[in-house]
Backbone bond lengths (Angstrom), bond angles and torsions (degrees), N, CA, C in turn:
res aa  C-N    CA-C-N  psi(-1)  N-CA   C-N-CA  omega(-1)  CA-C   N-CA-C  phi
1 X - - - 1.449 - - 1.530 108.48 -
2 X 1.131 107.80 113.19 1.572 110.03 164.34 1.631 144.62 -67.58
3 X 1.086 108.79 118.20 1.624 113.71 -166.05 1.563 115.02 -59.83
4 X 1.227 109.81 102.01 1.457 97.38 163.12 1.415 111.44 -136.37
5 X 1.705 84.50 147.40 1.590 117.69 -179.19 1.487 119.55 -92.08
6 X 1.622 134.99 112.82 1.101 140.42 149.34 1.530 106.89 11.80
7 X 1.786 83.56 -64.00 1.743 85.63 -129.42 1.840 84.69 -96.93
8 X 1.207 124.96 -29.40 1.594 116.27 140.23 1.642 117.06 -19.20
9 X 1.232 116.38 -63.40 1.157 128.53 -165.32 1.381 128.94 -63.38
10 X 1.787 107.84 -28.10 1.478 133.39 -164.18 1.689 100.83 -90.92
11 X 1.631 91.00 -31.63 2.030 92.36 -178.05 1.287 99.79 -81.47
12 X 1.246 143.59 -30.11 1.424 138.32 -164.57 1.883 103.25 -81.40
13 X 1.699 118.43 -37.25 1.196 106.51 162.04 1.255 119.09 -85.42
14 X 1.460 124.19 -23.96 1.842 97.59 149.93 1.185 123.85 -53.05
15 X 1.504 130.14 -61.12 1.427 134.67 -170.98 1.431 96.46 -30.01
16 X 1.767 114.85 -66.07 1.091 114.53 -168.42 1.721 134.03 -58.49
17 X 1.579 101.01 -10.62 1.738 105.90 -159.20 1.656 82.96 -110.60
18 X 1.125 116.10 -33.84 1.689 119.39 174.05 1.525 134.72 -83.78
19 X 1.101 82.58 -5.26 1.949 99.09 -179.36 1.423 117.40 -134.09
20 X 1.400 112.58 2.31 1.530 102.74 177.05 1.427 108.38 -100.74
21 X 1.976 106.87 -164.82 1.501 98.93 -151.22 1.959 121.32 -53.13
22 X 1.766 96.09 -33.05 1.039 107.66 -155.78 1.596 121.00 -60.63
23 X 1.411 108.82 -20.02 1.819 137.25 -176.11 1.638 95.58 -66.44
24 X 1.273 112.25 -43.64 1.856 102.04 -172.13 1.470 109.65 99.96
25 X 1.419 120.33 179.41 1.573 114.64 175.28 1.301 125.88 -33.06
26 X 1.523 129.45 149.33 1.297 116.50 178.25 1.420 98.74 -115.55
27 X 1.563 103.82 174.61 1.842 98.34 -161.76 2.364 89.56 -100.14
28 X 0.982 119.20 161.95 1.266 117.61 -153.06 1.505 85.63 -134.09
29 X 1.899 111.91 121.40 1.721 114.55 -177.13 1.275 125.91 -68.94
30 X 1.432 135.10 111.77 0.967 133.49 170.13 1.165 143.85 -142.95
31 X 1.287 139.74 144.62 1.462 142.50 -170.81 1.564 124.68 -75.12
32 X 1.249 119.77 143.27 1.712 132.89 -162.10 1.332 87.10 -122.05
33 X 1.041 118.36 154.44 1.796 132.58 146.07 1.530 111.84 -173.52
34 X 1.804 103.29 167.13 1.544 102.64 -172.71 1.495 97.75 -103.41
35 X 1.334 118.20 141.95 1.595 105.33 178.64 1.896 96.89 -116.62
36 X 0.931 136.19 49.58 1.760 116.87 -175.70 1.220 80.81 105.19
37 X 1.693 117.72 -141.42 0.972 115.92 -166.72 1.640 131.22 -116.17
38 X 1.571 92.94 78.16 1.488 81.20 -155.16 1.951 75.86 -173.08
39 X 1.322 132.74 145.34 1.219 144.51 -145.96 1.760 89.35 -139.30
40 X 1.292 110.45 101.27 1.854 109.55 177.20 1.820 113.93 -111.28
41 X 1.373 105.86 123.84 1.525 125.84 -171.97 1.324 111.77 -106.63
42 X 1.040 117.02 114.54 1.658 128.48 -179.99 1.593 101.20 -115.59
43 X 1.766 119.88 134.47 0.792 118.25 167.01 1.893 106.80 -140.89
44 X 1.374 87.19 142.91 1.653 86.64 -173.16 1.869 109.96 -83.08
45 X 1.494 115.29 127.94 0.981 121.34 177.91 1.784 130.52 -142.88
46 X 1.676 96.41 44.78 1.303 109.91 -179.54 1.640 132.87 -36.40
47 X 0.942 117.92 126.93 1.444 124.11 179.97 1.529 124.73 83.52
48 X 1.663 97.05 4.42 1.549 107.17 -176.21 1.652 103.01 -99.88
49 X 1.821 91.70 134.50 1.795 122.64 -177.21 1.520 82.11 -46.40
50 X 1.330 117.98 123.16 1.870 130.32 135.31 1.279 109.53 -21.02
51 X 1.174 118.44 -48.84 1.696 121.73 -170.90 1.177 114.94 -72.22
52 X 1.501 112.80 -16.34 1.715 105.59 -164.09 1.543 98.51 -96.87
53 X 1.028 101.34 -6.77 2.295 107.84 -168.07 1.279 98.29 -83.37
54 X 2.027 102.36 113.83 1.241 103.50 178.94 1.697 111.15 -118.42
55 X 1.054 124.74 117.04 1.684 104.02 165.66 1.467 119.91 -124.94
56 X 1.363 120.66 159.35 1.709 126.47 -144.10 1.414 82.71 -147.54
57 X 1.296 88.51 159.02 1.706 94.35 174.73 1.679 88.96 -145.17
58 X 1.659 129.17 127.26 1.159 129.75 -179.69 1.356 111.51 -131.44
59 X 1.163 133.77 91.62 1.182 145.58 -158.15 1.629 122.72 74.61
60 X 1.437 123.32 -88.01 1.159 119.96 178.48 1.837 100.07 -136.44
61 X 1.766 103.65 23.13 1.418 103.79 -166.41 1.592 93.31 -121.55
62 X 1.947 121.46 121.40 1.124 122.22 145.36 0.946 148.83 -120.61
63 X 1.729 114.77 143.36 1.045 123.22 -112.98 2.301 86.72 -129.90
64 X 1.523 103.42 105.29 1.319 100.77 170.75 1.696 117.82 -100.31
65 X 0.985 120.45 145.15 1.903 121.00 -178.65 1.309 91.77 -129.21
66 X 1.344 130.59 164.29 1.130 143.44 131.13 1.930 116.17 -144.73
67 X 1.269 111.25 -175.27 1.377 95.65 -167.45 1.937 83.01 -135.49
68 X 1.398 119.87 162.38 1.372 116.15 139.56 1.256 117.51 -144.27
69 X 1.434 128.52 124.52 1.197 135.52 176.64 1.841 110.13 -105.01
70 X 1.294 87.01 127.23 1.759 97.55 159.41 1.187 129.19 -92.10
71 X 1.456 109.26 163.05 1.611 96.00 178.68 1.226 101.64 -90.24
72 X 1.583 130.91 169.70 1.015 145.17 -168.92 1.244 107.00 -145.77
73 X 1.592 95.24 142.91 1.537 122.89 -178.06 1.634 129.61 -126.48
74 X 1.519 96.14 90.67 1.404 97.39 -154.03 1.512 111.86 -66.48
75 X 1.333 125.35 -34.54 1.463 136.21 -171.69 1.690 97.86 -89.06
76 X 1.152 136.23 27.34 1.555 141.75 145.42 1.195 121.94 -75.34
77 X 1.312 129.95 167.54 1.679 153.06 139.04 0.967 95.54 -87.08
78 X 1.778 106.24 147.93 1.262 124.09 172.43 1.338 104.33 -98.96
79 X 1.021 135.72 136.75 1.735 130.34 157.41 1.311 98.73 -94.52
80 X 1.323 139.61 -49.25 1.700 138.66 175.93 1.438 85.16 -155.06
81 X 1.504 101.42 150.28 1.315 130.24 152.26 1.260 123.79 -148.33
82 X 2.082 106.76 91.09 1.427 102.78 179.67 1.092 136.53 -130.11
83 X 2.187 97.83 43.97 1.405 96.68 168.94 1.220 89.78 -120.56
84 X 1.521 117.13 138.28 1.369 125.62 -178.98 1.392 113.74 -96.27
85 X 1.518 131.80 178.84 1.159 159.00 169.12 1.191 114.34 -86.94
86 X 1.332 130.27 159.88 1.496 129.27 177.05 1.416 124.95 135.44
87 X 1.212 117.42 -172.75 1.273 120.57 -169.33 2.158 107.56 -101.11
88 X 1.442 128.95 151.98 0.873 115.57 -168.16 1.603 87.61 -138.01
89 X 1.774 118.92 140.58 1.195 81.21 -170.15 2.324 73.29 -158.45
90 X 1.547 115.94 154.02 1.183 131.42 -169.84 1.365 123.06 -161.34
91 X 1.097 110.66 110.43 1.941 123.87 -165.69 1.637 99.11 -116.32
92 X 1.350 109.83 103.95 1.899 115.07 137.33 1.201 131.11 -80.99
93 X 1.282 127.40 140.58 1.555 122.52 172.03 1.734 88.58 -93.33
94 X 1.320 119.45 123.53 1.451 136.68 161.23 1.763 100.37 -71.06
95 X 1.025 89.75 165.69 1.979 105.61 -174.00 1.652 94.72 -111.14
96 X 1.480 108.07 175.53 0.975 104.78 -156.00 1.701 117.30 -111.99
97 X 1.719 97.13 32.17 1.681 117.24 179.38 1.173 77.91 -118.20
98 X 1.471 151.05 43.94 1.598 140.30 136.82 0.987 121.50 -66.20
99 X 1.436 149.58 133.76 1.898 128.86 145.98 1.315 114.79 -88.51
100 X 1.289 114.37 76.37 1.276 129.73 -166.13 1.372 88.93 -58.00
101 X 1.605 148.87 4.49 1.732 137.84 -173.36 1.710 92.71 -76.54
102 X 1.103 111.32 -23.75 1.504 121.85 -149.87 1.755 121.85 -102.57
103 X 1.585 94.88 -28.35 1.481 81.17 163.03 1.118 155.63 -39.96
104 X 0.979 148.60 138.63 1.069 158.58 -142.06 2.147 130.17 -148.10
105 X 1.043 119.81 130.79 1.472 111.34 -166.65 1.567 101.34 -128.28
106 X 1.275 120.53 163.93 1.402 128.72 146.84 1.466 104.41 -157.04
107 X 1.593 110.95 172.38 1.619 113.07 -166.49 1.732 85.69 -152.71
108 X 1.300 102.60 118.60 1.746 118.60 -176.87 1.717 116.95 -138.18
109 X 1.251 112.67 120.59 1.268 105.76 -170.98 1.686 138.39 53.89
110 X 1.674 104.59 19.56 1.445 105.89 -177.66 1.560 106.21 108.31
111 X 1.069 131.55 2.84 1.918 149.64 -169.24 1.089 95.69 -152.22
112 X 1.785 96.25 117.05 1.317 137.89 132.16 1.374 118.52 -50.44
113 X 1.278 117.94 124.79 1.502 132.81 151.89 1.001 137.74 -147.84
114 X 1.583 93.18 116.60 1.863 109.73 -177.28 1.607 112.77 -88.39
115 X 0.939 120.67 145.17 1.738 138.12 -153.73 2.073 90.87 -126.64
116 X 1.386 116.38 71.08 0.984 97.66 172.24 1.999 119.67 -109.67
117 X 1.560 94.23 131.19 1.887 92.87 -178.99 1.706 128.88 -99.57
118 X 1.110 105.23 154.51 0.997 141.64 177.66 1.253 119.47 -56.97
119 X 1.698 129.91 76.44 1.251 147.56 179.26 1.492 92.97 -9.45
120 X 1.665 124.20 164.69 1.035 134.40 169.48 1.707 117.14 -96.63
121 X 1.362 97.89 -24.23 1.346 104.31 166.37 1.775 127.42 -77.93
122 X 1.266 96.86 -18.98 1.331 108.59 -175.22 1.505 106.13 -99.07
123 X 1.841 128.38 -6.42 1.389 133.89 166.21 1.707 99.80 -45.90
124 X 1.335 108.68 178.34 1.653 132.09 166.10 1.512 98.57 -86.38
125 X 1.479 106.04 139.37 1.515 102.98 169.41 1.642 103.91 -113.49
126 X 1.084 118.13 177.19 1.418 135.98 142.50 1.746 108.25 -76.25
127 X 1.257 97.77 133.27 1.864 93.39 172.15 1.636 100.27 -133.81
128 X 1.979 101.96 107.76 1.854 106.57 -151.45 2.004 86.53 -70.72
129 X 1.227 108.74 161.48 1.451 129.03 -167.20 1.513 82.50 -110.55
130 X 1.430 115.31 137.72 1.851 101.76 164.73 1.663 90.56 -134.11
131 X 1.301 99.95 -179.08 1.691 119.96 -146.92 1.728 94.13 -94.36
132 X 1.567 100.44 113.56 1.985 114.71 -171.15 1.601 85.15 -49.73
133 X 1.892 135.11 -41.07 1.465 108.23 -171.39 1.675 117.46 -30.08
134 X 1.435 97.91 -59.96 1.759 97.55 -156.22 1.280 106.93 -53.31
135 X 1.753 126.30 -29.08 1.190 115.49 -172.91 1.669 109.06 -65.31
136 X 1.518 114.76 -43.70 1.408 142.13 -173.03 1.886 100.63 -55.64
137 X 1.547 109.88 -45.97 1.247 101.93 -174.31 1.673 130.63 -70.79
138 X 1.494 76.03 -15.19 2.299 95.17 -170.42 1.619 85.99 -86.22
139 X 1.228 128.12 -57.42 1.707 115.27 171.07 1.274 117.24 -30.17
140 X 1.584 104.51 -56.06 1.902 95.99 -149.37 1.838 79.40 -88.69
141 X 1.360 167.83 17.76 0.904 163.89 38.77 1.697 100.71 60.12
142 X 1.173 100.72 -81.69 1.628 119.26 -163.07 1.642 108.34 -79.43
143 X 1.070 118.00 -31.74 1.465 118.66 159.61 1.254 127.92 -59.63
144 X 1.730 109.82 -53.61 1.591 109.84 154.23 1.307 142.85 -37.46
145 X 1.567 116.48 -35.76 1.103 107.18 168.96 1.408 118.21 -98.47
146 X 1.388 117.36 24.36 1.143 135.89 175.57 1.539 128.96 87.17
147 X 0.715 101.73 11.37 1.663 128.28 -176.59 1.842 110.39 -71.33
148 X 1.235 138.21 -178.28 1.449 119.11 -165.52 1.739 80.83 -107.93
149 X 1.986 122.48 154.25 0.645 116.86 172.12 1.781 121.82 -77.12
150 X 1.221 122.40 132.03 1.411 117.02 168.69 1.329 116.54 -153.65
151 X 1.020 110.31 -151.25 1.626 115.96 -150.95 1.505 121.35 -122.79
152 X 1.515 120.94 72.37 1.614 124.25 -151.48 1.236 89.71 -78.54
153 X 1.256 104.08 -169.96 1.911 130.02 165.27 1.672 87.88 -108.26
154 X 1.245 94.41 139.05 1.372 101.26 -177.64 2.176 112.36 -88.02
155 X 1.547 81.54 -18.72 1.834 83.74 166.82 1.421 129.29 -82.29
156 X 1.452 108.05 -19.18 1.473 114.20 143.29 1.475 139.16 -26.28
C-alpha cells in the first residue's frame, strides 16, 4: 500500500500548475551580498547548457536568462519526472553607484556568478581637514597691507 500525503500531494499539483510550461520563466534562488567594494551574486542554476546563460545589463537594469532543456523520451513510462525544462529568467534594478562597464560573470559547476562593482564615485572617501591657520594667515596677510579682510583659497 502506498503512502500518500495530502499535503505531499498539494505541492506536487502546485509544482505542477506553477512550474510547468504554461507559467513562463521561472525566477532562479539566489544570494546578493556587499563584499568591500564590489556587490557578488550567486545564483543556483543546475543542469543548465553554459551556452544558454545569458546576462545584459541595459541601463541600470540586470537582466539574467538561462534556458534548460532535457532530453526526452517519448516511447518511455514515466515513474516521476521532476526536473523540468524551461526557461529561467531574473531582473535587478542596480542603483546608480554601480560601474555597470565592469561587470563581470562566470558559471562553474551549476553557479552563476556575477562580479558586480562599486562605482568609484559612489566608494567612501577620506575628506583631508586642513589647519583654519592658513586660511586665517592669507586674511590677516590681506588686511595688513591694507586691503579688506576676507577669505581667499589659499591655492589661489
Amino acid at each position: 500500500m502506498a503512502n500518500h500525503s495530502p499535503i505531499r500531494e498539494m505541492e506536487r499539483l502546485a509544482d505542477a500548475l506553477f512550474d510547468g510550461p504554461s507559467r513562463g520563466p521561472r525566477r532562479m534562488p539566489m544570494d546578493l551580498y556587499r563584499d568591500g567594494d564590489r556587490y557578488l551574486l550567486t545564483a543556483d542554476l543546475p543542469g543548465i547548457d553554459p551556452g544558454s546563460v545569458d546576462v545584459d545589463v541595459d541601463g541600470q537594469l540586470l537582466t539574467i536568462r538561462a534556458e534548460r532543456t532535457l532530453p526526452g523520451a517519448d516511447n518511455v513510462k514515466w515513474i516521476t519526472r521532476e526536473r523540468t525544462s524551461g526557461s529561467f529568467l531574473r531582473q535587478l534594478s542596480l542603483g546608480q553607484g554601480i560601474d555597470t562597464e565592469r561587470i563581470s560573470a562566470s558559471y562553474d559547476n551549476g553557479v552563476l556568478s556575477v562580479t558586480i562593482p562599486v562605482s568609484e564615485r559612489a566608494k567612501p572617501r577620506k575628506v583631508q581637514v586642513t589647519n583654519g591657520s592658513v586660511i586665517e594667515a592669507v586674511s590677516d596677510t590681506a588686511q595688513a597691507e591694507g586691503g579688506q579682510r576676507s577669505i581667499e583659497d589659499p591655492q589661489a
